[in-house]
C-alpha positions in Angstrom: 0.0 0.0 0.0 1.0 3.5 -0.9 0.1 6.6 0.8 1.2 10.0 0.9 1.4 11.6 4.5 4.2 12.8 6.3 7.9 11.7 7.8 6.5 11.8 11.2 3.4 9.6 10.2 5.9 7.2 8.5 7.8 6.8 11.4 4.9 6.2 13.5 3.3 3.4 11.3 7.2 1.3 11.2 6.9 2.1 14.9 3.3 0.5 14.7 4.0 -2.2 12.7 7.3 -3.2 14.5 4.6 -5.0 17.0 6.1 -1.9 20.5 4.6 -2.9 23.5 5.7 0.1 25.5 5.7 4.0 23.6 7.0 6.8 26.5 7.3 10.2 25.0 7.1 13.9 25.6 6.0 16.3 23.2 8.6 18.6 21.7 9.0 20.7 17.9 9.2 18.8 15.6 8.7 15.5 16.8 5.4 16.2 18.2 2.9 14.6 15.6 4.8 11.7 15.7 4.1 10.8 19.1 0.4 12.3 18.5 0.3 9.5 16.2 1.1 7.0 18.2 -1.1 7.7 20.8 -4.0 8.0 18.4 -3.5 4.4 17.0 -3.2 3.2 20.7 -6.3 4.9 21.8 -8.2 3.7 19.2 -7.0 0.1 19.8 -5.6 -0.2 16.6 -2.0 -0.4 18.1 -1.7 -3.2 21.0 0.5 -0.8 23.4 0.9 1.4 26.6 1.5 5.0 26.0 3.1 6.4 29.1 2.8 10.3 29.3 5.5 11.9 30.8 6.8 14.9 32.8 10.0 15.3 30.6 12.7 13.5 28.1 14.5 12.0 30.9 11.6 10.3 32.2 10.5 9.3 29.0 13.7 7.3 28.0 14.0 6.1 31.9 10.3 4.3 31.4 11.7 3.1 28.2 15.0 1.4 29.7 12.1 0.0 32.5 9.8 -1.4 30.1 12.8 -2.9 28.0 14.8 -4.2 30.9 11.6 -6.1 32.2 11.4 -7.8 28.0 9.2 -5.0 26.2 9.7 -3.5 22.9 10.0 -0.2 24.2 9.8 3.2 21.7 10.1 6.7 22.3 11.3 9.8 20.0 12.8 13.4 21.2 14.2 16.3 19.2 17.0 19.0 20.1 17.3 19.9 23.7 14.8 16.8 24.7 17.5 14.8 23.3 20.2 16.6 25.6 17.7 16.5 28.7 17.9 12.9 28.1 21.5 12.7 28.5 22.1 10.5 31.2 20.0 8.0 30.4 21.3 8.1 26.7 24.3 6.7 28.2 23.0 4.4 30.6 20.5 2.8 28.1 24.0 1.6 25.7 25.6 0.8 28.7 23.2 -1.4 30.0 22.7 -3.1 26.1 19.2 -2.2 25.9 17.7 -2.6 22.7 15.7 0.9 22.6 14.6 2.3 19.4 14.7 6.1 19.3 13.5 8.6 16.5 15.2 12.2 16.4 13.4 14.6 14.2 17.0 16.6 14.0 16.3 20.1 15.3 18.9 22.8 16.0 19.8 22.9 20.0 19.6 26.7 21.9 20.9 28.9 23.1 20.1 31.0 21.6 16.5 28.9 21.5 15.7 28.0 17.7 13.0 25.6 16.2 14.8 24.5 12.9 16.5 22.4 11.4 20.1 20.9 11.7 22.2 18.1 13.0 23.6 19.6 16.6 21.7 17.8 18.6 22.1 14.0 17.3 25.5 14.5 16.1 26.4 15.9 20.1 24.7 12.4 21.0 27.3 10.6 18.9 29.7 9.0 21.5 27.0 7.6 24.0 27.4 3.8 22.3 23.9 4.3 20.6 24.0 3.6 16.6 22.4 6.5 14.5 21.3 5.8 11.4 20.1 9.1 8.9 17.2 9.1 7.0 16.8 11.0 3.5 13.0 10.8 2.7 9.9 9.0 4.2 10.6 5.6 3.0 14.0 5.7 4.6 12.2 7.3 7.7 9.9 3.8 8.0 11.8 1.2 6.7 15.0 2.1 8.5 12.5 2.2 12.0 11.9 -1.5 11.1 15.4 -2.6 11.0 16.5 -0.8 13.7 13.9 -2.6 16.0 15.8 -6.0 14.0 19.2 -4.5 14.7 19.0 -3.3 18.0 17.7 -6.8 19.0 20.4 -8.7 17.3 22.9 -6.3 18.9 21.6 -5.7 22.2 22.6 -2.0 21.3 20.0 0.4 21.1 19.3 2.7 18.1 18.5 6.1 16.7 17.2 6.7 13.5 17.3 10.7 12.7 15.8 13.0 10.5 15.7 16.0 9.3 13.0 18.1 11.1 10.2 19.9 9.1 12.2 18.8 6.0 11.3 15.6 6.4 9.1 15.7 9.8 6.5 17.8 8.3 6.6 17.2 4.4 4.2 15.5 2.7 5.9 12.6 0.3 4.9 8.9 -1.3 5.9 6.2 -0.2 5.3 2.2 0.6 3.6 0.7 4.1 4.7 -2.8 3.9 2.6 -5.3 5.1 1.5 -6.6 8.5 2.1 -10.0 7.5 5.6 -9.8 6.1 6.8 -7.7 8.9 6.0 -10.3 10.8 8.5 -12.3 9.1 11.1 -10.0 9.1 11.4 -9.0 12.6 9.8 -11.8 15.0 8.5 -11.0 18.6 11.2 -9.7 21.2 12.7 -12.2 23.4 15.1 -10.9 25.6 18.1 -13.1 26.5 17.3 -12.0 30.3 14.4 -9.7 31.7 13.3 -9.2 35.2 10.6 -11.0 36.7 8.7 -10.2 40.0 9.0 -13.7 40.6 12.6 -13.8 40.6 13.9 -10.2 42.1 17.7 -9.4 40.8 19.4 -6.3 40.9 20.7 -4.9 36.8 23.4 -2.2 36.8 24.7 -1.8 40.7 27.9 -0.2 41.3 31.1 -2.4 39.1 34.3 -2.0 40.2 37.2 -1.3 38.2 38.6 -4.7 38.5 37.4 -8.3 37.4 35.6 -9.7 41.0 33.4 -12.9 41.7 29.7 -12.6 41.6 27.3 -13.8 44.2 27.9 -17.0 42.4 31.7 -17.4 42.9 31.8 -17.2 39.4 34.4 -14.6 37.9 32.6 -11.3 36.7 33.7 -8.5 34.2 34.9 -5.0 35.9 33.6 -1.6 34.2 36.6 -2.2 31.6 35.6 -5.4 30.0 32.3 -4.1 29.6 33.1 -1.1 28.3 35.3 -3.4 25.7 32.6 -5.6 25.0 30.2 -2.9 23.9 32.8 -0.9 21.6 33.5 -4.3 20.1 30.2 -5.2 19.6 29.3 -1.8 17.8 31.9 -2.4 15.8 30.4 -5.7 14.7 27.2 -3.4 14.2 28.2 -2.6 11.1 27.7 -6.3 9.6 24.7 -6.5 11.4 23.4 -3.1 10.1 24.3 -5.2 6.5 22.7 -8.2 6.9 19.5 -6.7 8.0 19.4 -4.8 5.0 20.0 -7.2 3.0 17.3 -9.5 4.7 14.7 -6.9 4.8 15.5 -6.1 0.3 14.7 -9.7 0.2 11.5 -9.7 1.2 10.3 -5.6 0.6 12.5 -5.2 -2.8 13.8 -1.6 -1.1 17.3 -1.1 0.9 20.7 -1.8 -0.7 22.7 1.3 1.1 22.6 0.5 4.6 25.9 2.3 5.0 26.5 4.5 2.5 24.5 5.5 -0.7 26.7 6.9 -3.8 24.8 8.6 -6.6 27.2 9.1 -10.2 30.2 8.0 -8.1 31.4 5.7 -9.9 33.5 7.8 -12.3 33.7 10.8 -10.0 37.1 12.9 -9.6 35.3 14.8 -7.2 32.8 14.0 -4.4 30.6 15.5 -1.9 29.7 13.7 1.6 26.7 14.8 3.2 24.0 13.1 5.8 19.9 13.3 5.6 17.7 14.8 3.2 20.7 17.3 2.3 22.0 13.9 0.4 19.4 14.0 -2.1 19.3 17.6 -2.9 23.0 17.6 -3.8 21.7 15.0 -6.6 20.3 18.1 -8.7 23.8 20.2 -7.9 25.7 17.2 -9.3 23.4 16.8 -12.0 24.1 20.6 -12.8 27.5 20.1 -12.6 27.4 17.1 -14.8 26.8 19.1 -17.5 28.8 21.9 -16.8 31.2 18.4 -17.9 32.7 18.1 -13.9 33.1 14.9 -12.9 30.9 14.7 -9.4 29.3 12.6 -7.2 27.4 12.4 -4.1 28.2 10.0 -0.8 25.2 10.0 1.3 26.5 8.3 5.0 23.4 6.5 6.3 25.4 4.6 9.0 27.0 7.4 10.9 27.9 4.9 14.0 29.6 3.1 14.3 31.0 4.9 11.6 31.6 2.6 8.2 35.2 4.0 7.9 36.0 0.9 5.4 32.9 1.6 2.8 33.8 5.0 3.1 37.2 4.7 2.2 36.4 2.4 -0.6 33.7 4.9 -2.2 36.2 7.6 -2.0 38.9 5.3 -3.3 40.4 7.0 -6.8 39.0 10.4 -5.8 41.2 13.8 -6.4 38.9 15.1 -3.5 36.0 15.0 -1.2 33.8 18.3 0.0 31.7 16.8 3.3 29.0 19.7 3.6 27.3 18.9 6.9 24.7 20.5 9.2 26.7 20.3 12.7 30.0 21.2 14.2 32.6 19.8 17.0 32.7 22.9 18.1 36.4 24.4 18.5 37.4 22.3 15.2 35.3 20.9 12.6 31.9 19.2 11.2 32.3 16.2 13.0 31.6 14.1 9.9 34.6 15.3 8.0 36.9 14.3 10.8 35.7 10.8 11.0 36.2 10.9 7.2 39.6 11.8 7.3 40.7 9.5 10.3 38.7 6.7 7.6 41.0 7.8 4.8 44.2 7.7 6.7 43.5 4.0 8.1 42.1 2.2 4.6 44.2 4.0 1.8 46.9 1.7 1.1 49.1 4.5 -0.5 48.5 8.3 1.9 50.2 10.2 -0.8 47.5 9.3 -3.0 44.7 10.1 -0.7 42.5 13.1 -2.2 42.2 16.0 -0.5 39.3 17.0 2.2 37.3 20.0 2.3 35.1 20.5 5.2 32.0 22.6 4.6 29.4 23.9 6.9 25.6 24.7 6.1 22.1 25.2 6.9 22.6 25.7 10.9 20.0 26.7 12.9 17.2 25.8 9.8 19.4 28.5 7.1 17.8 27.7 4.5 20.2 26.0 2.2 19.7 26.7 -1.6 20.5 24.9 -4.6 22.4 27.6 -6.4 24.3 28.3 -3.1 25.1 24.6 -3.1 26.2 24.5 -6.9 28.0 27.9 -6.3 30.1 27.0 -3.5 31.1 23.5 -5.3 32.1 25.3 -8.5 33.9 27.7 -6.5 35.7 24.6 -4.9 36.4 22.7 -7.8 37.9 25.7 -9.1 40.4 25.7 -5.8 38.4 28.6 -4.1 36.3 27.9 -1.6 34.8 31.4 -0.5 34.4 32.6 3.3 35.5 30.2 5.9 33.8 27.4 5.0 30.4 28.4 6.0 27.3 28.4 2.9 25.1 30.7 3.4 26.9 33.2 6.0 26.4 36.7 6.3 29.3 38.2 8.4 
């Protein structure tokens, strides 16, 4: 079935499908209607769930790590300073390898407070041991909740998927509900390797010391270290997982095939721009432009931002003479975040540095600046001609 409705309704009917048991949420721009949504189906019984109002974010994801460490599918979605309110429990939902599904409708973070659009707030998010996954239109937005559900369950590592607020939260677009039935096949009921039970009271998460110690069993236990270890080494191995889910879910659907990263007119490309979210897809029109200009461009959309794919990366980019990663967030003090994990993926996988094309970082559409087309193809003739105007900002007005 095809509908047309918007990336916040798509989100809430993978969410609906995916078979959550518990939904905890507060309202916050833009994510609001998604968790309307929810609600709505649940109220009206078409949607076999509890929907737990909350006083804020933090209590939101602390129901969700309750309801998943006693065996629920648990769901809940936040934007911008929800997301930072959530914080603490960001981190202690990795840490304790719950397998919580999260949707970020990308928003910019204050102060000063702003409503729009751009990658802060997820990207600040990035090394709390959850995997993010981007989204560039409405099917990505409910197909990629679906296989988070299937990855975060195989992983035991819970997930974001993000988009872009209002450009994709709001907008009205096409796009496939899969059915009941075969989602059903693809991701099967939750069973949780271990979930508390009244009937059985166990403490989950008490204080671990630094050093390996016996349990209450006499058996010998990890300290904080080991597993610390065991969840970088495990997110690591994400990255197949994020694979063969994709590759499981195209078998059935017919839709996927870029779990990690999506090129468009790469293959020939001297030149190549990196970008994230629906900022991917507009880039395909600048190239397209360019194309006939006769420059040899392409476009590298990053869908798996972590654990980063540095090895698809650096194979995409392989044979380039140079990258422009045009990004919506900053480590602030050096850098779009994004272009430095690209460069670090560059240094490690290019068999031969001296060969390695050159990176240009560029920054754009902060706090929901609109980003146009021509300012886009302007900026990336300007820096295929060896120019890039400004300090690296599009759009500024100093």
């Amino acid at each position: 079935m095809h509908i047309i409705e918007t990336g916040n309704v798509a989100a809430a009917l993978g969410v609906q499908l995916a078979g959550v048991q518990v939904v905890a949420a507060y309202p916050i721009t833009p994510q609001t209607p998604l968790t309307e949504k929810l609600s709505e189906l649940i109220e009206a019984g078409e949607m076999d769930a509890r929907y737990v109002p909350v006083e804020s974010e933090h209590s939101a994801l602390a129901v969700c790590i309750g309801a998943s460490s006693a065996g629920a599918r648990a769901f809940t979605a936040t934007s911008a300073n929800g997301l930072l309110y959530m914080h603490e429990q960001v981190h202690w939902a990795a840490g304790a390898r719950l397998p919580i599904v999260m949707c970020v409708a990308n928003r910019a973070v204050g102060a000063p407070w702003n409503i729009w659009n751009d990658h802060q707030d997820s990207i600040s998010q990035r090394d709390t041991g959850w995997i993010q996954i981007y989204s560039c239109d409405h099917q990505q937005i409910i197909d990629d909740t679906l296989k988070a559900f299937r990855v975060a369950e195989t992983t035991s590592i819970p997930v974001m998927v993000c988009y872009d607020g209002y450009l994709l939260s709001h907008t009205y677009m096409p796009f496939a509900v899969p059915e009941q039935e075969m989602v059903a096949r693809f991701l099967p009921p939750f069973h949780p390797s271990y979930a508390l039970d009244p009937d059985a009271p166990a403490n989950l998460n008490t204080v671990t010391l630094p050093e390996i110690r016996m349990d209450v069993h006499g058996e010998m236990a990890h300290g904080y270290m080991e597993i610390r270890y065991l969840l970088q080494e495990d997110l690591r191995n994400a990255v197949q997982v994020v694979e063969e889910t994709d590759a499981a879910f195209q078998e059935l659907f017919g839709r996927g095939g870029v779990p990690l990263v999506e090129p468009y007119r790469c293959d020939d490309a001297e030149y190549v721009v990196v970008a994230m979210g629906s900022l991917t897809y507009q880039l395909w029109d600048v190239i397209d432009a360019l194309r006939t200009e006769g420059h040899k461009v392409g476009v590298l959309g990053v869908r798996l931002y972590r654990p980063f794919p540095d090895a698809a990366v650096a194979a995409a980019l392989q044979g380039a003479r140079g990258v422009f990663v045009m990004e919506k967030a900053l480590s602030y003090g050096y850098e779009g975040a994004l272009c430095s994990d690209l460069k670090s993926a560059l240094y490690d996988h290019l068999p031969d540095k001296s060969r390695a094309p050159f990176v240009k970082g560029l920054v754009a559409g902060i706090g929901g600046r609109e980003i146009k087309t021509v300012d886009l193809t302007d900026a990336l003739r300007s820096g295929l001609a060896g120019s890039i105007p400004g300090p690296g900002w599009i759009g500024i007005r100093l």
